[in-house]
C-alpha positions as CSV (number, residue, x, y, z in Angstrom):
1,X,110.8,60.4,104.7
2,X,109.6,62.1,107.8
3,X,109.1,66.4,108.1
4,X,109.3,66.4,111.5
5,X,112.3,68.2,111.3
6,X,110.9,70.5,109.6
7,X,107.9,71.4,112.0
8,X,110.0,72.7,114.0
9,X,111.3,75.2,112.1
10,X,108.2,76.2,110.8
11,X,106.8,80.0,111.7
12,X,103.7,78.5,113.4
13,X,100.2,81.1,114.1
14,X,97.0,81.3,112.8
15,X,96.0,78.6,109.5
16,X,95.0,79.8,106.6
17,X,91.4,79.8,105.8
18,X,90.3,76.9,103.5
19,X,89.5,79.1,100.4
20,X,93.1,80.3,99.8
21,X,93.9,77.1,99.2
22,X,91.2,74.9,97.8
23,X,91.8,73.8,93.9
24,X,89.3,75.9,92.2
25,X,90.1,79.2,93.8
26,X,93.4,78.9,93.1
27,X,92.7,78.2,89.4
28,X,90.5,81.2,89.5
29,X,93.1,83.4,91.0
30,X,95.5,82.3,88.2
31,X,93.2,83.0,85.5
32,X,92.3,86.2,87.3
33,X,96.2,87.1,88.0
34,X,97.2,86.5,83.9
35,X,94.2,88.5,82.5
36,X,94.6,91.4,84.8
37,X,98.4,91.5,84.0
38,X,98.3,91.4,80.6
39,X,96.1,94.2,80.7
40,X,97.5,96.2,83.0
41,X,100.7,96.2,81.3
42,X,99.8,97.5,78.1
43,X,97.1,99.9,79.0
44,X,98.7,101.2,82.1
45,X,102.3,100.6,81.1
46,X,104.1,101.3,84.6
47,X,107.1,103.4,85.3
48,X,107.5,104.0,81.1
49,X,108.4,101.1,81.0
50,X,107.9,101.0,76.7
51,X,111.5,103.0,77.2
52,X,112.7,100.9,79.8
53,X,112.7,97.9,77.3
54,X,113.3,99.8,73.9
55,X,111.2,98.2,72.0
56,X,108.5,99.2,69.6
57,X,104.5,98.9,71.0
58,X,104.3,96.1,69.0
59,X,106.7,94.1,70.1
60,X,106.1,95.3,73.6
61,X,102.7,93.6,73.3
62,X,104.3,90.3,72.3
63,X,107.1,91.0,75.0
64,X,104.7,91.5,77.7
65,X,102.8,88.3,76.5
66,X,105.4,86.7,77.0
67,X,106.2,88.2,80.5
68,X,102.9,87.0,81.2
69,X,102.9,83.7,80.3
70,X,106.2,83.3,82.2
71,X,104.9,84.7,85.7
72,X,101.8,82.6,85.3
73,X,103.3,79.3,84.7
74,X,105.7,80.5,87.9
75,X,102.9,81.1,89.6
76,X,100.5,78.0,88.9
77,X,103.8,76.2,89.6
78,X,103.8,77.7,92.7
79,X,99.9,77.4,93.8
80,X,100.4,73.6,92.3
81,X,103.3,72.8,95.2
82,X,100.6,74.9,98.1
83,X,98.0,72.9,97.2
84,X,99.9,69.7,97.3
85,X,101.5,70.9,101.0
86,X,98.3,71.7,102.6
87,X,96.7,68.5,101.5
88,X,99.2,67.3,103.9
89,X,100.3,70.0,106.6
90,X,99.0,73.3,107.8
91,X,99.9,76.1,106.1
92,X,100.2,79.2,108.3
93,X,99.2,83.1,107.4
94,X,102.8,84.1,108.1
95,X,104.1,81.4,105.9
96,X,101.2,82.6,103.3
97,X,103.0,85.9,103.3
98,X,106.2,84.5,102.7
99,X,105.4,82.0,100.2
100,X,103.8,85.4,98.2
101,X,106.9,87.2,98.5
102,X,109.0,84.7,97.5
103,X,106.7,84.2,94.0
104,X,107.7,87.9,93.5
105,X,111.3,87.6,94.2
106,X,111.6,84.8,91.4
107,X,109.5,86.1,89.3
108,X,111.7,89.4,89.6
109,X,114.8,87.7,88.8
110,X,113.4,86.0,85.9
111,X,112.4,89.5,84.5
112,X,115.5,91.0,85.4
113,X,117.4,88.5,83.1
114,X,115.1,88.8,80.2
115,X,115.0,93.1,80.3
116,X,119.1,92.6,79.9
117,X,118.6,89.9,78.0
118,X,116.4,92.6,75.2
119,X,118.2,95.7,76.1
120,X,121.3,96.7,74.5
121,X,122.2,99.3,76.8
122,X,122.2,97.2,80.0
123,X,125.1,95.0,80.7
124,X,125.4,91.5,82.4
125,X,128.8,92.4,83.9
126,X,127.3,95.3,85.5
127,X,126.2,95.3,89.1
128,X,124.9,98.2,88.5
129,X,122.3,97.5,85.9
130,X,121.5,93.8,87.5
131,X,120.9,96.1,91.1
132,X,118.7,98.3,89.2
133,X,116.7,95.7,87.0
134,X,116.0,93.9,89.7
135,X,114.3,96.8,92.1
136,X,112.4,97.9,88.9
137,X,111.3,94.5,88.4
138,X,110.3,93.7,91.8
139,X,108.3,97.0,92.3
140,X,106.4,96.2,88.7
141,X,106.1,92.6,89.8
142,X,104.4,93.7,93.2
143,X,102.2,96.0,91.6
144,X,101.1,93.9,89.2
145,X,99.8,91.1,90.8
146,X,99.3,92.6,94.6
147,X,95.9,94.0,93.0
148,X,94.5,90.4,91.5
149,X,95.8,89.0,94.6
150,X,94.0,91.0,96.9
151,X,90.9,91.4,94.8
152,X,90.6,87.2,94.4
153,X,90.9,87.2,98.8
154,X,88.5,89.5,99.3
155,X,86.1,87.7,96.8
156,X,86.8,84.1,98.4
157,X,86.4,85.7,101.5
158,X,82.8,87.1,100.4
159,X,81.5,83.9,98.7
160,X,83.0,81.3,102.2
161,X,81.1,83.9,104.4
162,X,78.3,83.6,102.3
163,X,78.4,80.0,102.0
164,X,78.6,79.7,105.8
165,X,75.5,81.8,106.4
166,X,73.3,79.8,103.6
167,X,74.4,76.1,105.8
168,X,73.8,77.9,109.2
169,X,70.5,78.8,107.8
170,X,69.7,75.5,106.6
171,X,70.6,73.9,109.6
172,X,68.1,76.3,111.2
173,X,65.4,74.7,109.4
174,X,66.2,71.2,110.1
175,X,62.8,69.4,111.7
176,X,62.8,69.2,115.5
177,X,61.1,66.0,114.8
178,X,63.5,62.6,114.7
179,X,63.8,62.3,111.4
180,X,64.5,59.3,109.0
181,X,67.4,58.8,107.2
182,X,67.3,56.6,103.8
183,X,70.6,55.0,102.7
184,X,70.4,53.6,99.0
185,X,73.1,51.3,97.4
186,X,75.1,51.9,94.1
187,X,71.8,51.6,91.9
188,X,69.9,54.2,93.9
189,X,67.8,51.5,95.5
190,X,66.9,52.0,99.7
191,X,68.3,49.4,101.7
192,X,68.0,50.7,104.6
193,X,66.1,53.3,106.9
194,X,67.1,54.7,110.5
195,X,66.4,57.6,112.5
196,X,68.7,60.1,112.0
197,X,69.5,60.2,115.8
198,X,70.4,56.7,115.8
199,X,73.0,56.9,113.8
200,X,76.7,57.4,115.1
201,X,78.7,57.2,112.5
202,X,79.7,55.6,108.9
203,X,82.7,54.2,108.1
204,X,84.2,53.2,104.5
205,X,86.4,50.1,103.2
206,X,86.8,50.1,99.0
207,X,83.3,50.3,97.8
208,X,81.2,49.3,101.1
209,X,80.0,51.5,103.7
210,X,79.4,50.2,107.0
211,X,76.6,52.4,109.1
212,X,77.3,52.1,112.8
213,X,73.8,53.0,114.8
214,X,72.2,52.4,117.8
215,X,69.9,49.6,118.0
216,X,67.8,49.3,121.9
217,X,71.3,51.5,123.3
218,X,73.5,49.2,121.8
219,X,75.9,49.8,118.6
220,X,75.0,47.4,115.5
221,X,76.3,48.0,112.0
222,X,74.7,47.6,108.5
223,X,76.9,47.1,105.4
224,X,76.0,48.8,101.8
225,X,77.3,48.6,99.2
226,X,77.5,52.2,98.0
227,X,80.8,54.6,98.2
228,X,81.3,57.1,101.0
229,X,81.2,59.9,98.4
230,X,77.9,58.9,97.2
231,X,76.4,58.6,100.8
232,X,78.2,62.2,101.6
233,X,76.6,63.9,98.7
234,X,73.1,62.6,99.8
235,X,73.1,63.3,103.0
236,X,74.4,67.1,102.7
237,X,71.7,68.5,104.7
238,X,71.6,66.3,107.4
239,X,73.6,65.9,110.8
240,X,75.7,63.1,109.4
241,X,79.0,64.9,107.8
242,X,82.2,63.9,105.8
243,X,85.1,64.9,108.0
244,X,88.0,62.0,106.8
245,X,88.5,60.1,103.8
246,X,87.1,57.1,105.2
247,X,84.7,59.0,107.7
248,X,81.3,60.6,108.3
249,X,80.3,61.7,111.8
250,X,76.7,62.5,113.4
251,X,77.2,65.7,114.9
252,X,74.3,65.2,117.1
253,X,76.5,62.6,119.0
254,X,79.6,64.5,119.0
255,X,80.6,65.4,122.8
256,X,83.6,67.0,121.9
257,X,86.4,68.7,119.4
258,X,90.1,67.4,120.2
259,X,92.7,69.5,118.4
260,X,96.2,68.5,119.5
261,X,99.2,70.3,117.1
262,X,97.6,69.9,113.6
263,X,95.7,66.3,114.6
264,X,92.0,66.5,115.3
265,X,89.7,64.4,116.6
266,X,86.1,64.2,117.2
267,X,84.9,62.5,120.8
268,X,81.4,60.6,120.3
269,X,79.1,60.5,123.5
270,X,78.2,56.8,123.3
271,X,79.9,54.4,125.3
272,X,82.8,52.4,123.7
273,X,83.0,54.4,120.6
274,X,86.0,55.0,118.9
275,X,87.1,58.8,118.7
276,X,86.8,59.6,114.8
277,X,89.7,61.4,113.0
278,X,89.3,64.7,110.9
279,X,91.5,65.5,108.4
280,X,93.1,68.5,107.7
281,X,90.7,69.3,104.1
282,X,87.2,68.8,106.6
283,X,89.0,71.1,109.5
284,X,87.2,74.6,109.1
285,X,84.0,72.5,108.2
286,X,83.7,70.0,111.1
287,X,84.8,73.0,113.9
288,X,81.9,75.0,111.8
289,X,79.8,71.5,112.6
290,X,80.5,71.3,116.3
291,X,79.7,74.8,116.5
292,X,76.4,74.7,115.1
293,X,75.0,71.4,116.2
294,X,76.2,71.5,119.8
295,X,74.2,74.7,120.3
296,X,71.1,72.8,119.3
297,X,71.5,70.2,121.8
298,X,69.8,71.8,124.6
């Protein structure tokens, strides 16, 4: 089923950094998010709320356990679906926002039907007591997790900034010299060797690789049997990077970044040569790339 519709009713802007949204971030934020609210709860206890529920401290404890538990499986429900979109789409800082505040709106109603579910002296036929439930619950529910939330961003934020220092200092130490590029099959063993200048790119089909270099200025291709993963991981300091699922690019051939709506593409400098695709999870990493490399090519 097509989302183009969609698209166009999407509040379009500036895309989220990569961190927000990669899988082990948002596991740490929701580990982050349940510990923190569990004991912010029952130290801090916000707006007396031991009254607003009537209920003894010990049973307040298992109450808010069980608060917690709730808003956390809301909210890994939540980070579960953003992950799945942005594997697919763009996710926008605007849309961010609004994805956040609508976690805390259900999250709000849930706890406004389990405080009249416990109290005896709220009603569910009264607007009244549902009106005021429901602000109480969303100014706790903001509180409460508007802290972890920010705390986790500013964190991710630190360790991508540092992260993107350590490769642009890497890259700074990179031999001027050609250098030589081994690739080794699925046992580890070389099977082939090429100057790292010569290659253009590396494409993948099941578990083959096929290297596409420059042989006396003409393109010629070497299969290997090896998976693109593999070749990925051993090459991580070099020129050659990952950016598609069936992809790796030299960046010392790239001529030029094409980004049209959410689609981009990378233009190689060699005659005849396909452009090469970059999908959305190698975005930030392959502008970073083009950034970095073309500077060097003076």
């Amino acid at each position: 089923m097509s989302l183009k519709w969609l698209n166009e009713w999407r509040v379009k802007g500036k895309s989220v950094d990569k961190y927000l949204t990669n899988k082990s971030n948002l596991v740490r934020l929701i580990m982050f998010t349940a510990i923190f609210s569990l004991c912010f709860i029952n130290l801090y206890k916000p707006f007396n709320s031991t009254n607003w529920y009537n209920i003894s401290p010990i049973k307040y404890f298992l109450f808010s356990s069980l608060l917690v538990l709730i808003g956390i499986l809301v909210i890994a429900f939540s980070r579960f679906l953003m992950y799945r979109f942005v594997r697919k789409h763009s996710l926008y800082y605007l849309e961010y926002a609004l994805w956040i505040i609508t976690e805390v709106v259900v999250l709000s109603g849930l706890y406004t039907a389990m405080t009249i579910a416990v109290n005896d002296e709220l009603s569910w036929w009264s607007w009244t007591d549902i009106i005021k439930s429901f602000k109480n619950a969303n100014i706790n529910t903001f509180l409460v997790i508007f802290l972890p939330y920010t705390v986790s961003w500013l964190y991710f934020s630190y360790e991508d900034k540092k992260t993107r220092l350590k490769r642009i200092e890497q890259s700074k130490y990179l031999a001027d010299d050609t250098a030589i590029i081994q690739f080794h099959d699925e046992r580890g063993e070389v099977r082939f060797s090429v100057a790292s200048d010569k290659v253009v790119y590396i494409e993948s089909a099941d578990n083959y690789v096929t290297i596409n270099y420059l042989s006396n200025n003409k393109m010629a291709t070497f299969m290997l049997r090896n998976t693109l993963k593999r070749v990925a991981h051993e090459l991580v300091n070099s020129p050659v990077k990952r950016c598609h699922r069936s992809y790796m690019v030299n960046f010392e051939h790239v001529a030029a970044l094409r980004r049209k709506n959410d689609e981009i593409n990378l233009e190689i400098d060699v005659e005849n040569v396909k452009q090469i695709p970059v999908s959305k999870t190698y975005s930030n990493d392959m502008t970073e790339a083009f950034l970095i490399y073309s500077g060097r090519k003076e």
